[in-house]
C-alpha positions in Angstrom: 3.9 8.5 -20.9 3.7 11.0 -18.5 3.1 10.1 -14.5 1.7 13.4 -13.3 -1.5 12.8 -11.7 -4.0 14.1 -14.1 -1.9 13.0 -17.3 -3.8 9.7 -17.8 -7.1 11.7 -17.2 -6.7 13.5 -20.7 -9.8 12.2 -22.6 -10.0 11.2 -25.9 -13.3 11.8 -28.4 -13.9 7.9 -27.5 -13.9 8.5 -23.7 -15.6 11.7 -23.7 -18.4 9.5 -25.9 -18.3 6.8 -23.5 -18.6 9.5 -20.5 -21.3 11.2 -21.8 -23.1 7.8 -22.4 -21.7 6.9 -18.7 -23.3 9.9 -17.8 -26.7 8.8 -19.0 -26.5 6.0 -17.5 -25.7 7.2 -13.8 -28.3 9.7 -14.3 -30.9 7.3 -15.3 -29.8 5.1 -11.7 -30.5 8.2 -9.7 -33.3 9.2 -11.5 -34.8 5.5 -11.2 -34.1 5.8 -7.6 -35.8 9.2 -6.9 -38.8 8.6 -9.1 -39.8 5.4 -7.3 -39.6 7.0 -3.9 -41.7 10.0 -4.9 -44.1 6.7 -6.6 -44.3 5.4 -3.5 -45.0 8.4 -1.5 -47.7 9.0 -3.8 -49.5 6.0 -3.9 -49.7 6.0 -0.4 -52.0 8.9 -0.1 -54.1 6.3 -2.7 -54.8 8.9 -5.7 -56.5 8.7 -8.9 -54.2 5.4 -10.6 -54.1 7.4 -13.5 -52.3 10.4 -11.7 -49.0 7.3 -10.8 -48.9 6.2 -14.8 -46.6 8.9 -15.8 -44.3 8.1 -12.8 -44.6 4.6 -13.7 -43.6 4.9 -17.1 -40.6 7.0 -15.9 -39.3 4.0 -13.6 -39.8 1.7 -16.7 -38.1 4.1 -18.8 -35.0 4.6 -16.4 -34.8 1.0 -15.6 -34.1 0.0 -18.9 -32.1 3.4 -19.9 -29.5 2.6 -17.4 -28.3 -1.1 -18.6 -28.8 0.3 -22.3 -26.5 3.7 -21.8 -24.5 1.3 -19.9 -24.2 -1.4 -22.5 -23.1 1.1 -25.0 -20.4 2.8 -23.0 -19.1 -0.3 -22.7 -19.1 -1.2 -26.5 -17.8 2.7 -27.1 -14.9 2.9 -24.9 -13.8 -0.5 -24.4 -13.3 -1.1 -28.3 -11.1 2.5 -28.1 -9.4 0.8 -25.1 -8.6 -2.4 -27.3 -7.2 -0.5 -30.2 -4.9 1.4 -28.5 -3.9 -1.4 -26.9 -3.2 -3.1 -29.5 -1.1 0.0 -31.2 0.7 1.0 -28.0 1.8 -2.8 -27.6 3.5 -3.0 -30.4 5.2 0.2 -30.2 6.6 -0.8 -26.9 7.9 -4.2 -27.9 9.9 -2.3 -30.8 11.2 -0.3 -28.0 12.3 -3.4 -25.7 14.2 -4.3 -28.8 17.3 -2.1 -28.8 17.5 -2.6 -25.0 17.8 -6.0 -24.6 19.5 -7.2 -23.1 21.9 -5.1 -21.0 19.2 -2.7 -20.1 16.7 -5.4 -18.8 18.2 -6.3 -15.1 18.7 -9.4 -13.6 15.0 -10.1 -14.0 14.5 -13.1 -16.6 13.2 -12.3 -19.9 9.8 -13.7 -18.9 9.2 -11.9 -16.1 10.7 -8.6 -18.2 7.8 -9.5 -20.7 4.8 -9.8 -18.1 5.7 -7.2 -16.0 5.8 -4.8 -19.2 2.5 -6.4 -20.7 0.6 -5.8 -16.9 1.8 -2.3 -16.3 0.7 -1.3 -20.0 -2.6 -2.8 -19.4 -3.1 -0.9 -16.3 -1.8 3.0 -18.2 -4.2 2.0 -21.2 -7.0 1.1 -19.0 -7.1 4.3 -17.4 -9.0 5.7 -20.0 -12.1 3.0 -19.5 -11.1 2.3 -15.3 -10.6 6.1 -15.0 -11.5 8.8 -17.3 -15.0 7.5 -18.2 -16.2 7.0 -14.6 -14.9 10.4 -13.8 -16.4 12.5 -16.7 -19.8 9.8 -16.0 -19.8 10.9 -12.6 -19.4 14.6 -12.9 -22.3 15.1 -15.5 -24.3 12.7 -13.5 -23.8 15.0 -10.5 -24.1 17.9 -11.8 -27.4 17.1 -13.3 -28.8 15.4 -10.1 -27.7 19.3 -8.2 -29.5 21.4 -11.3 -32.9 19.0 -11.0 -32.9 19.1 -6.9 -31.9 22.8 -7.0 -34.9 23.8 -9.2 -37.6 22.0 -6.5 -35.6 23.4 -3.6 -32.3 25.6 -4.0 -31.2 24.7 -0.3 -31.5 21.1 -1.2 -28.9 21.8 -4.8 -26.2 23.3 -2.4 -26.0 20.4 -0.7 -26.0 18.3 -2.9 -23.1 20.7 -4.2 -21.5 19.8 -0.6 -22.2 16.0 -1.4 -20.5 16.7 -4.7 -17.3 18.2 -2.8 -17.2 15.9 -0.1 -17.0 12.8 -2.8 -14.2 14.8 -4.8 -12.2 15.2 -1.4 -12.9 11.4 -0.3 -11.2 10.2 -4.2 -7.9 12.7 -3.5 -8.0 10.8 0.0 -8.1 7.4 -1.8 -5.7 8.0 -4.3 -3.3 9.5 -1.7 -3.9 6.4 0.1 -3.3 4.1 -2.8 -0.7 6.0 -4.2 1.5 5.7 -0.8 1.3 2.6 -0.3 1.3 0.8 -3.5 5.0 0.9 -3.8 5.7 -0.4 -0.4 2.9 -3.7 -1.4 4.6 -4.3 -4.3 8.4 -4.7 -2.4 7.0 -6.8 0.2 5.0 -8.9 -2.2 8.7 -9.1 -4.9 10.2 -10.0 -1.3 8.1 -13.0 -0.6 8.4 -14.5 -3.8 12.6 -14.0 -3.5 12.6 -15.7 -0.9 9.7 -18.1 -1.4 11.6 -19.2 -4.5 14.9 -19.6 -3.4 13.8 -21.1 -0.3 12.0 -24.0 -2.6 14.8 -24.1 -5.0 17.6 -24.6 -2.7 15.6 -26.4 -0.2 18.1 -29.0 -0.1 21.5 -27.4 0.6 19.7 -25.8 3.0 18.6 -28.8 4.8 22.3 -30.0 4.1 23.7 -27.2 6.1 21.2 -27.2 8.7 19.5 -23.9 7.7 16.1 -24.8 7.7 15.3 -23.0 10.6 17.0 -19.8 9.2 15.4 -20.2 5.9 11.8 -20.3 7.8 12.6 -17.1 9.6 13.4 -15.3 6.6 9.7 -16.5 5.2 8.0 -15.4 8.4 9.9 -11.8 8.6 9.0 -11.3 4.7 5.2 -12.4 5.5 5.3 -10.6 8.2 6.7 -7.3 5.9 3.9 -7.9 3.6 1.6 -8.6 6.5 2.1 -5.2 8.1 1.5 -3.4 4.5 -1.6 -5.4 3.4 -3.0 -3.6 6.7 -2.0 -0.3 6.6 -3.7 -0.6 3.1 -6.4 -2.0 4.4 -7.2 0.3 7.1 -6.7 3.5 4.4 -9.2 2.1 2.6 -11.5 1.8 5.6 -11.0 5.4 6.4 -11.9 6.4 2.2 -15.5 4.2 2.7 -16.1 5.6 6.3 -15.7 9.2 4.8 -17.7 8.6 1.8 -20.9 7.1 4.0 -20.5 9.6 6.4 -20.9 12.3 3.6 -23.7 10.5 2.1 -25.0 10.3 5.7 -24.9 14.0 6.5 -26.3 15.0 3.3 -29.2 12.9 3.7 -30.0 14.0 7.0 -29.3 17.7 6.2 -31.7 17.7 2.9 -34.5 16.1 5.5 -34.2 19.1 7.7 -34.2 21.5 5.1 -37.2 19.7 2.8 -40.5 21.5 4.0 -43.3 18.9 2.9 -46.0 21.3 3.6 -44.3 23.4 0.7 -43.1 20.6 -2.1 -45.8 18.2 -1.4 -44.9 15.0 0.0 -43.8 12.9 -2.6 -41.7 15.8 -3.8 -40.1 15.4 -0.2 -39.4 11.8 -0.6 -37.7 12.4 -3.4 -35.3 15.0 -2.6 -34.5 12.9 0.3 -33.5 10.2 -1.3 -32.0 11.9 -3.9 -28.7 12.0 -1.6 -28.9 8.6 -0.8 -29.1 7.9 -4.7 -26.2 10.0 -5.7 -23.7 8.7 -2.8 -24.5 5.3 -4.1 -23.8 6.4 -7.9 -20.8 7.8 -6.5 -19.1 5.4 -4.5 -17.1 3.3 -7.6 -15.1 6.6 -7.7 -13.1 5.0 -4.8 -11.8 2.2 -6.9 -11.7 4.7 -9.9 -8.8 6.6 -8.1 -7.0 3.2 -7.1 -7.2 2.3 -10.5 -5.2 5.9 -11.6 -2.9 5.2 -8.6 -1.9 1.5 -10.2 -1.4 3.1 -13.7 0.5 5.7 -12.6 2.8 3.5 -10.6 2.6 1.4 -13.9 3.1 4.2 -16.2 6.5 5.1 -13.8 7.9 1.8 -14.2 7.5 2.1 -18.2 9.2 5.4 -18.5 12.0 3.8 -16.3 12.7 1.2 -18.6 11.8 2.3 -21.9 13.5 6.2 -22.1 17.0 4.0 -21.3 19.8 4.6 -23.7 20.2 1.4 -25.4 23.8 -0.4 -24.9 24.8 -0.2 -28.2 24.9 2.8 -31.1 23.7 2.0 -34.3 25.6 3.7 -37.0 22.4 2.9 -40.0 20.1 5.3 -37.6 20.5 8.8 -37.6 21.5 11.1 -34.8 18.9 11.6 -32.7 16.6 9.0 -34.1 15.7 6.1 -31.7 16.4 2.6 -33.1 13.4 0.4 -32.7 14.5 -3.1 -33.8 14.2 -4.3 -37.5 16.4 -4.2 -40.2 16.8 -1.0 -42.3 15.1 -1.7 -45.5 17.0 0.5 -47.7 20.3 -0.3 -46.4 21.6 3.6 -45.8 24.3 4.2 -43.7 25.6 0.7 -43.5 29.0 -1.3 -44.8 28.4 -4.5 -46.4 30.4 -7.3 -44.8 30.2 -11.1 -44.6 31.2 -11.4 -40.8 34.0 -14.4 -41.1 36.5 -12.1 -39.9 35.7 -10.8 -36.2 39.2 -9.1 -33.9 39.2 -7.3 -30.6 41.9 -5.0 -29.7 42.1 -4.7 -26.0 38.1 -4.9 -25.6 36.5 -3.9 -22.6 32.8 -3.2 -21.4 30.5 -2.6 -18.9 26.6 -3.1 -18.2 26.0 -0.3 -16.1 29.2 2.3 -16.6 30.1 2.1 -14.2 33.5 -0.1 -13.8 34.1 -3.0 -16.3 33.0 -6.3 -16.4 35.1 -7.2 -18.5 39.2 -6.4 -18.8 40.9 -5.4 -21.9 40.8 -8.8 -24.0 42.3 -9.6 -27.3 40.7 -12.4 -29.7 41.1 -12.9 -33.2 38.4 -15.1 -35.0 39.1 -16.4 -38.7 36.6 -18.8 -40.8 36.1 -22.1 -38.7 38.5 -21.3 -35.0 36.9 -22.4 -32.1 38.0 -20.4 -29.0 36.9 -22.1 -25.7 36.4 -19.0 -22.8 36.9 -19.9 -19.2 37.2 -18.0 -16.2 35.8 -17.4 -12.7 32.1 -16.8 -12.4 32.4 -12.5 -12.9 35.4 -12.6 -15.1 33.3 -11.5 -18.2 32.0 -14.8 -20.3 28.7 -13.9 -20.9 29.9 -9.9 -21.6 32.5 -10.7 -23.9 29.8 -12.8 -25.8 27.5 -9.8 -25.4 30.4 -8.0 -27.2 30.7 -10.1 -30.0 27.3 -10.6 -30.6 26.6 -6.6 -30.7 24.6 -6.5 -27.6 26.9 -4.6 -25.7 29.5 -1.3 -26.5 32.7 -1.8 -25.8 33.6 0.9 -23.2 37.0 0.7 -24.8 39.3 -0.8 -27.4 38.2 -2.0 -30.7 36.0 -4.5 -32.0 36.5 -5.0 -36.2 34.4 -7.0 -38.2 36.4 -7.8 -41.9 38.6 -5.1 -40.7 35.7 -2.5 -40.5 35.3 -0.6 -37.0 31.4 -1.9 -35.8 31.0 1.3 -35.0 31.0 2.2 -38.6 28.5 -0.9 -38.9 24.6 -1.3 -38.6 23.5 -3.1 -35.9 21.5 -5.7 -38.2 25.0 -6.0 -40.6 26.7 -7.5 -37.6 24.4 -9.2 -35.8 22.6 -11.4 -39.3 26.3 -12.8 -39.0 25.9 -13.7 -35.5 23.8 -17.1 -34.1 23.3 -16.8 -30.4 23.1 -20.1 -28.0 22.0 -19.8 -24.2 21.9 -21.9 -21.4 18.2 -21.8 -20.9 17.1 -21.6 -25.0 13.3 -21.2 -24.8 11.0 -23.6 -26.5 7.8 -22.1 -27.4 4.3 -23.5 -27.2 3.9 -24.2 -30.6 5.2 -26.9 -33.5 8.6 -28.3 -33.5 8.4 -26.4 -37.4 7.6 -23.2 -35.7 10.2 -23.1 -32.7 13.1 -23.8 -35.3 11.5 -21.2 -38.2 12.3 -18.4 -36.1 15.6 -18.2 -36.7 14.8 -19.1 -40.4 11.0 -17.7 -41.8 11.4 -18.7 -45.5 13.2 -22.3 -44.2 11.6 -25.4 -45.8 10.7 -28.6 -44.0 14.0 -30.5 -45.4 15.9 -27.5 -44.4 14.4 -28.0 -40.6 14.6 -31.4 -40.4 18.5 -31.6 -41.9 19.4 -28.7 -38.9 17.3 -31.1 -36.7 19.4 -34.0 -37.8 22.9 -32.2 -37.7 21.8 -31.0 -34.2 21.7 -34.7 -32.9 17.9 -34.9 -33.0 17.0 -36.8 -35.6 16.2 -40.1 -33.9 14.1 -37.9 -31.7 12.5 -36.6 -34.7 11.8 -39.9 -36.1 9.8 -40.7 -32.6 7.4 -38.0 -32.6 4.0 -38.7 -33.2 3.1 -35.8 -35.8 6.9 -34.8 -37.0 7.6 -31.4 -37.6 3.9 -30.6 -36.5 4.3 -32.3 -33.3 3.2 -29.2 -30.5 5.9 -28.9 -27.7 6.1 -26.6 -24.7 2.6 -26.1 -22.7 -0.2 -28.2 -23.9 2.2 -30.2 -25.6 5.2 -32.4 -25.7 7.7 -31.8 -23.1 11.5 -32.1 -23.9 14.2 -32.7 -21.7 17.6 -30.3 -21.0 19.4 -32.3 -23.6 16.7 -31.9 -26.3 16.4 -28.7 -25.1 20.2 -27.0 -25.5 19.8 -29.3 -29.0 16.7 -27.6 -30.3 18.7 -24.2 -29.7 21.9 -25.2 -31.7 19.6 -26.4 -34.6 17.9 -23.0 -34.4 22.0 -21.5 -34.6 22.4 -24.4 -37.5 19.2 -23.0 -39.5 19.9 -19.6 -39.4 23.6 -20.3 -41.3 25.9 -17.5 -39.7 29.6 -17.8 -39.7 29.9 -17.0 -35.6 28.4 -19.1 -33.6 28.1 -17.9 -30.0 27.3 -20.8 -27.1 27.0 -19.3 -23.6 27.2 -22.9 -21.8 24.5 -24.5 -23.4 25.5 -27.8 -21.5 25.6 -26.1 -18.1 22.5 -28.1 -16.5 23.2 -31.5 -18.4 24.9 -34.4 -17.2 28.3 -35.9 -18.4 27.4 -38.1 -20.5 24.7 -35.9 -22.2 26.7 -32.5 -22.2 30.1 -34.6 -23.8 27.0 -36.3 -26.2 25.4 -32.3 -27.1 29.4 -30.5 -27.4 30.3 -33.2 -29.9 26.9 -32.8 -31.8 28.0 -29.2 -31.9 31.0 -29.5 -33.0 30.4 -31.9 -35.7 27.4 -29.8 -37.1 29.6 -26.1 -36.8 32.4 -27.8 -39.1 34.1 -25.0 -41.2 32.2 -22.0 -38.8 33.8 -19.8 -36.1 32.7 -21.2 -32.6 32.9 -19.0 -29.0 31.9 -21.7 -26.1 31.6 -20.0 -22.7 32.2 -22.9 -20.1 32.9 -24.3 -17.4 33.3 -27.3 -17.8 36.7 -29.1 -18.6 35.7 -31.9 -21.5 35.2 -28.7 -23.4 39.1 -27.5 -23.1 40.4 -30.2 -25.2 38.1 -30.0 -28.2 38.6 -26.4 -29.3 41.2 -24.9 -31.1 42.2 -22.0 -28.1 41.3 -21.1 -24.7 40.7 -17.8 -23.6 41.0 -17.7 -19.9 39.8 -14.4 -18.4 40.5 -15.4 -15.0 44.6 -15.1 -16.2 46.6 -11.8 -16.3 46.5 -12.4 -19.7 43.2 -12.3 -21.3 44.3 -13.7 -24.8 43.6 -16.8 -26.5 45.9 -19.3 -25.8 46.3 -22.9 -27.6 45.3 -25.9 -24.7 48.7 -26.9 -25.0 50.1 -23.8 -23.6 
């Protein structure tokens, strides 16, 4: 996706279709326009009725051309719209694959997944909000210029000028647009940064006495987004200011240079308002070139993200070709392993490359050792489980799996040995069947309910009013953080992979329930490798080793040590 200017302009044989029906349809609106003032003009001077019928029949005829044309440019380049939508969505969400998730930011995967599904609406819709109206618009013109020019040459050149002016009053808009659409969007991310961790730490604020403080950093980032709504708002002024005043001068300069005595009267009123007509056809062209501002700007933030190396090479796909997610169905280029056997050799890595968030670590992991990794907040948790879990490249050292380099390794070999528990594990709007089949497709209802039960939740299952069918998430059943971080290990516990990763899945649960969820966990991971990232210290004493990154050492250590 290219961000040049004219790049999202390129028409397709679906928006030229849907122009030249666009076309017809302006043309038909100026022509409606024109005919009834030279009706009217004519009717005045009371002639024979039957001279105004062919007149008549022309405003009845462009009346109902202009919704029909308009109708099927719709249908035309809306359903091309919707198609490519369609194709370009899922070409994009293969792309997200490979960069998730070191390549994402600090932004949350939701906000990640809306941001990318808004900005590809806006670069799609170009084609319908943009190209159509333009290519609509110039054959209307044009047209309106020929016909005017052919009663009275004088009045085609200025309609020419009309033509110009418009062209020059859509640069000035998307100039406008263009400069300050970035500096909306900061102040707008700004507010809501500050709007929601004013809300969500409303109370250590008040604690500390910062309430004050925390208001005046609300009214300076209002005040931010204040001063750029404005100097928006007036640009667009200026744009609709020029635009009338064009249509203005055109119309008055036609009137001087009509000679009624020459075209006839009625012919008169019509060139006159033929101005008037075309300015008002015309005028959407302003929010055409807002439109092309917003996708470019949306088609910008795209390229950013999606032409990112990902974090991690994949030895199945060959050099040069970009891995999109999905398993390789033919197997080539990949070592079979079973993934019981996992050791880093003085393992380090970094997100961004530059220095390392995490330090040369060692860790050894045979069939059913549980390694318990504290640390400081920064030490590297979460990276080394990004590591292990073939997210993230080691910018150094070696990572094995059964004694084979990962290097050496397609990403889906290592990672169908991997099961992956977060913090926050998402629970999707859907059946308590469906949130736990995606880690298992082909997974029967005894299978779900028997991870369900291992997970700690089968009381809870018992309870619900429609079992496994029972809808949670929006719309549905809520669950709380215990049932929450539960659902995720039964996801871990259905999928059946030797490594299971837990990045503090008991982080925002109380005592009672996080010492309730960890021995759950344990119990159902019996005879499986388990990596808990926490920092909590019930969880010390109930795994096999400790690896503390915050030590000089950053190998795993028995609790007793």
């Amino acid at each position: 996706m290219s961000t040049h200017p004219m790049s999202l302009l390129r028409p397709t044989r679906a928006t030229i279709h849907g122009g030249l029906l666009g076309g017809a349809a302006t043309a038909s609106g100026i022509a409606l326009t024109a005919t009834s003032g030279w009706l009217i003009v004519r009717a005045s001077e009371q002639p024979v009725i039957l001279t105004l019928l062919t007149a008549i029949v022309g405003v009845r005829a462009f009346g109902i051309a202009r919704p029909f044309f308009r109708y099927l440019e719709r249908v035309v380049s809306h359903d091309a719209a919707l198609d490519d939508l369609a194709q370009r969505r899922t070409g994009v969400y293969a792309a997200l694959v490979p960069l998730t998730p070191a390549r994402l930011g600090r932004r949350s995967r939701s906000s990640v997944l809306a941001g990318v599904v808004d900005d590809l609406t806006d670069v799609v819709e170009a084609q319908v909000r943009v190209t159509v109206p333009v290519l609509s618009s110039a054959l209307a013109g044009l047209v309106a210029a020929l016909l005017a020019a052919w009663f009275a040459p004088q009045v085609g050149l200025v309609l020419v000028g009309l033509l110009l002016a418009v062209a020059a009053t859509c640069w000035l808009a998307w100039l406008v647009e263009s400069r300050s659409r970035d500096e909306l969007l900061e102040a707008r991310a700004e507010v809501l940064r500050v709007s929601d961790l004013v809300a969500r730490q409303a109370g250590e604020l008040q604690a500390v006495g910062a309430g004050a403080t925390a208001s005046g950093w609300l009214r300076d980032a209002h005040e931010t987004l204040r001063r750029a709504v404005n100097r928006q708002s007036r640009g667009r002024a200026l744009v609709a200011a020029t635009l009338l005043v064009a249509t203005a001068v055109a119309t008055v300069a036609t009137a001087a240079l009509v000679d009624p005595a020459a075209t006839g009267a009625p012919v008169a009123a019509l060139l006159v308002v033929v101005p008037v007509a075309l300015g008002d056809a015309l005028a959407p062209l302003v929010d055409t070139m807002r439109s092309l501002a917003r996708a470019q700007g949306s088609a910008a933030r795209l390229d950013a993200l999606l032409e990112q190396q990902p974090a991690v090479t994949d030895a199945a796909t060959p050099a040069g070709v970009r891995q999109v997610g999905g398993p390789d169905p033919q197997g080539a280029g990949r070592n079979e392993v079973s993934g019981r056997h996992v050791e880093l050799r003085e393992v380090a890595a970094s997100w961004t490359g530059h220095g390392e968030q995490l330090a040369p670590t060692d860790l050894t992991l045979e069939p059913g050792r549980r390694v318990a990794v504290v640390g400081p907040n920064g030490s590297g948790k979460s990276t080394l489980l990004a590591v292990l879990a073939r997210h993230l490249d080691p910018s150094r050292g070696r990572h094995a799996v059964d004694g084979t380099d990962v290097h050496g390794l397609g990403l889906e070999e290592v990672r169908r040995h991997v099961a992956v528990v977060d913090d926050e594990p998402h629970v999707f709007s859907t059946s308590v069947a469906a949130n736990l089949r995606l880690a298992h497709p082909d997974a029967s209802d005894a299978d779900v309910s028997a991870a369900l039960g291992r997970a700690g939740l089968g009381d809870w299952l018992a309870g619900l009013p429609d079992g496994l069918d029972t809808r949670l998430g929006s719309g549905g059943r809520g669950v709380s953080g215990g049932e929450r971080a539960r659902l995720g290990v039964a996801r871990a516990l259905l999928a059946d992979r030797p490594l299971v990763l837990l990045d503090e899945p008991t982080a925002h649960l109380d005592h009672a329930t996080a010492t309730a969820v960890l021995d759950d966990v344990l119990t159902a991971t019996d005879g499986r490798s388990v990596v808990l990232v926490s920092h909590r210290p019930e969880a010390v004493d109930r795994f096999d080793s400790v690896l503390d990154l915050g030590a000089a050492s950053t190998a795993a250590r028995t609790p007793k040590e």
